[in-house]
C-alpha positions in Angstrom: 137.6 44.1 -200.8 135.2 41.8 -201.6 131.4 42.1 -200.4 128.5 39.8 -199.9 126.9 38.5 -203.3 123.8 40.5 -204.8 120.5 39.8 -204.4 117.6 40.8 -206.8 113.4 40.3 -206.6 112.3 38.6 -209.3 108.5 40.4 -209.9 105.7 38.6 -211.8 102.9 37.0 -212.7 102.1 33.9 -211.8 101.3 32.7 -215.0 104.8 33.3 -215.9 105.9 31.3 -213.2 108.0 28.8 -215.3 109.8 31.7 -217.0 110.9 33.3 -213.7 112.2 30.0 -212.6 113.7 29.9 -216.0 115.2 33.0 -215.8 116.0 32.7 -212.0 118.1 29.7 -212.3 120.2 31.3 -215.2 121.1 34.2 -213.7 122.4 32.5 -211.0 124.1 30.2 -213.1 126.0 32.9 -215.1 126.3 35.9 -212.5 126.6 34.6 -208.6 123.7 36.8 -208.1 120.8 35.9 -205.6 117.3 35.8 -207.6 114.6 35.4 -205.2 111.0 34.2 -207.0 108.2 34.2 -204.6 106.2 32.4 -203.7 108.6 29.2 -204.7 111.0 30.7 -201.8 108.7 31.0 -199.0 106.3 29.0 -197.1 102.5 28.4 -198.9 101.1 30.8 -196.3 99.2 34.2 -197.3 100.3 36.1 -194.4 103.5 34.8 -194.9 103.7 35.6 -198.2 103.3 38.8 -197.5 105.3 39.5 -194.8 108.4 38.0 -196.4 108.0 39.8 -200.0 107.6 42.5 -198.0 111.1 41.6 -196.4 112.9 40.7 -199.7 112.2 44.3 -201.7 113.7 45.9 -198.5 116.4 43.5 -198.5 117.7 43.4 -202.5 119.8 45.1 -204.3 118.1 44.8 -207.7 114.4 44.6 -208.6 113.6 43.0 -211.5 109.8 43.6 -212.9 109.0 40.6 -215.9 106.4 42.4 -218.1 104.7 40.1 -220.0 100.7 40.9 -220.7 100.1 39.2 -217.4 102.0 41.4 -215.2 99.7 44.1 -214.6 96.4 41.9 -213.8 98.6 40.9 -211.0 97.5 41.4 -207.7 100.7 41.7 -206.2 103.2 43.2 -208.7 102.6 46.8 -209.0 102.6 46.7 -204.9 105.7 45.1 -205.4 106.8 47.6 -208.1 106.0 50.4 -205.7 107.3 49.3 -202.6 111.1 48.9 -204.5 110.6 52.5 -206.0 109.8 54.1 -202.3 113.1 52.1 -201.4 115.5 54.2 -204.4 115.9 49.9 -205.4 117.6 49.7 -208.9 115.0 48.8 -211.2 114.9 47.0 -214.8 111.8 46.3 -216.4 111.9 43.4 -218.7 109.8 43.5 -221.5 108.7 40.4 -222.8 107.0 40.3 -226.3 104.7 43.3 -227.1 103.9 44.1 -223.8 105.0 47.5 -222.7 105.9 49.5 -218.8 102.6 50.9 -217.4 102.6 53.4 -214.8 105.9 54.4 -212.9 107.7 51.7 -214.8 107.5 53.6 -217.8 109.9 56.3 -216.5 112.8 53.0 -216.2 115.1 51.8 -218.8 114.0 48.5 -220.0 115.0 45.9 -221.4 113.5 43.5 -224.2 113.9 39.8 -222.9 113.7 36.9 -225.2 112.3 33.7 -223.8 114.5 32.1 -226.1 117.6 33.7 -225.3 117.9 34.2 -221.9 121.6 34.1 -221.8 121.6 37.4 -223.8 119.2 39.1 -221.5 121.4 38.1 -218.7 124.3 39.6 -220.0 121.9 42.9 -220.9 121.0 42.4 -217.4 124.4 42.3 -215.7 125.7 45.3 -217.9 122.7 47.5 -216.6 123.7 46.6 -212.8 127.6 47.4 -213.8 126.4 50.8 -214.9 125.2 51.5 -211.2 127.5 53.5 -209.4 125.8 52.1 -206.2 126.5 48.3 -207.5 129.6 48.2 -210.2 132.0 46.8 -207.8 130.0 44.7 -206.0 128.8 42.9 -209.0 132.1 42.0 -210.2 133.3 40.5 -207.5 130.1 38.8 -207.4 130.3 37.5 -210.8 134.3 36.8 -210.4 133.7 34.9 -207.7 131.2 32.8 -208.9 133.6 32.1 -211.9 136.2 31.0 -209.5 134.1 28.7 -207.8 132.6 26.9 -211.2 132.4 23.5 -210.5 133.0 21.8 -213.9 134.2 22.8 -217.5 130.9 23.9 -218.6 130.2 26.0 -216.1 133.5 27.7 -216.3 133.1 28.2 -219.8 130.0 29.7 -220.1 130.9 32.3 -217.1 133.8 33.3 -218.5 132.0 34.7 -222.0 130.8 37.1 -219.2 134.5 38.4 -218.3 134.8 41.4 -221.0 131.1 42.3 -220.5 132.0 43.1 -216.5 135.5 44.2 -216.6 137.1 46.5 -216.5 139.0 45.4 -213.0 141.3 46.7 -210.8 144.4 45.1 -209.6 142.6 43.1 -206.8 140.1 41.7 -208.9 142.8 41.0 -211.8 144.9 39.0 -210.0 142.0 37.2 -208.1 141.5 36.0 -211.4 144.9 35.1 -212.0 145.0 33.5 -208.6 142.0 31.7 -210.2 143.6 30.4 -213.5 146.6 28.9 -211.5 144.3 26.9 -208.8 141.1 25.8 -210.5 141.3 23.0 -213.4 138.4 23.8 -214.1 139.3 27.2 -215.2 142.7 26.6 -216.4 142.2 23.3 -218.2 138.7 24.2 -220.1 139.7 25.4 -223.9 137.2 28.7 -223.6 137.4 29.9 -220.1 141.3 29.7 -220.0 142.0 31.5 -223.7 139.1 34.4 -222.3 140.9 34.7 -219.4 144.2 34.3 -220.7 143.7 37.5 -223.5 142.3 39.2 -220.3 145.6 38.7 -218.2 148.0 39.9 -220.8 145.6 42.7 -221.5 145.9 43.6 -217.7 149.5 43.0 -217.0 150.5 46.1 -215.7 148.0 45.1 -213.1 149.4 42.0 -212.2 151.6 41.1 -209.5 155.0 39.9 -209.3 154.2 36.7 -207.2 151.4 35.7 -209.6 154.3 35.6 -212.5 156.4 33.6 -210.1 154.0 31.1 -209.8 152.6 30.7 -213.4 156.4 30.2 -214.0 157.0 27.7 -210.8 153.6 25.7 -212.6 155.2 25.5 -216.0 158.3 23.6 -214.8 155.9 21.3 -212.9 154.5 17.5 -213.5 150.8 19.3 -214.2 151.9 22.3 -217.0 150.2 20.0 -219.7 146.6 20.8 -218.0 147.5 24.6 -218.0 145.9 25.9 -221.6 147.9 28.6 -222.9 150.2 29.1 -220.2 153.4 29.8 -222.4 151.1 32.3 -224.2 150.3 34.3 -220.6 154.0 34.0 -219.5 155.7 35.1 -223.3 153.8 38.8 -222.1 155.8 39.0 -218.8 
């Protein structure tokens, strides 16, 4: 069954403001995930401020501490830090340049983030969550469903470099994303999201259900087959 999307707190410094937003936007982009960066999500208020940061540790799923040599002149972020650690919150530290964990940080696996390459870290990011026991399911469907619901080719395209990293998925989730292929043109019509998702189908196909087959074959003998990329492909393995 599918759950309610992820959230994680997005921890720094506010000179790395533009990073976090940076990094907030593609994760969010790639994965479905909520990233909440104070104080850009709340109201300009101190009291505020705190009472909602306060809120938002308690609330996520995943906190995520950006160490760059700012982070610990901070006012805020070691509270922050300690407040998710008193909560048992999943926690990866991202290390940013030479800067290294301090305190109860250090006892965390991190992560080395490039400021150039924040698509990797992502992907380092997501694999880290999958490797939760508490989390693994809920972030695939998070992250299948925000495939599903990509809104142009790009989008579908670059989520869908994402699908071996996540998997592997059960029968629900596989044919979700069959269910997927056949309704969005998006998905089905884009050169690198429908050949990903395509290997992944025929790779699953023990998984997959009868009335998806149907379908895929009721599709090829219709007006639109020439938008479906590598349909004959998917239905030679059935």
């Amino acid at each position: 069954m599918r759950q309610g999307r992820l959230e994680a707190f997005l921890s720094y410094a506010s000179k790395d403001r533009a990073l976090a937003k940076r990094l907030k936007k593609q994760l969010e982009h790639l994965s479905g995930i909520g990233v909440f960066v104070a104080p850009e999500d709340i109201r300009p208020s101190r009291i505020e401020w705190r009472k909602r940061i306060v809120k938002r540790v308690k609330e996520c799923d995943i906190f995520l501490a950006l160490l760059t040599r700012y982070y610990r002149r901070s006012e805020w972020t070691d509270q922050e830090t300690g407040m998710a650690i008193a909560q048992s919150k999943l926690i990866i530290p991202l290390k940013v340049g030479k800067s290294k964990p301090h305190g109860f940080l250090e006892s965390y696996q991190w992560l080395t983030l490039s400021p150039r390459f924040l698509g990797k870290g992502c992907s380092d990011i997501l694999t880290i969550i999958k490797d939760d026991s508490r989390l693994k399911d809920r972030i695939k469907w998070s992250f299948i469903t925000c495939f599903r619901e990509s809104r142009n080719f790009d989008e579908a395209n670059d989520r869908s470099e994402l699908l071996e990293t996540l998997g592997p998925y059960d029968g629900k989730q596989v044919n979700y994303l069959f269910s997927a292929y056949l309704e969005r043109i998006d998905i089905h019509h884009g050169y690198t999201a429908s050949r990903i998702l395509v290997d992944l189908l025929i790779r699953n196909r023990k998984l997959v259900k009868s009335a998806m087959i149907r379908k895929a074959r009721q599709v090829s003998k219709s007006p639109s087959r020439s938008e479906f990329l590598h349909l004959d492909r998917l239905l030679a393995a059935f």
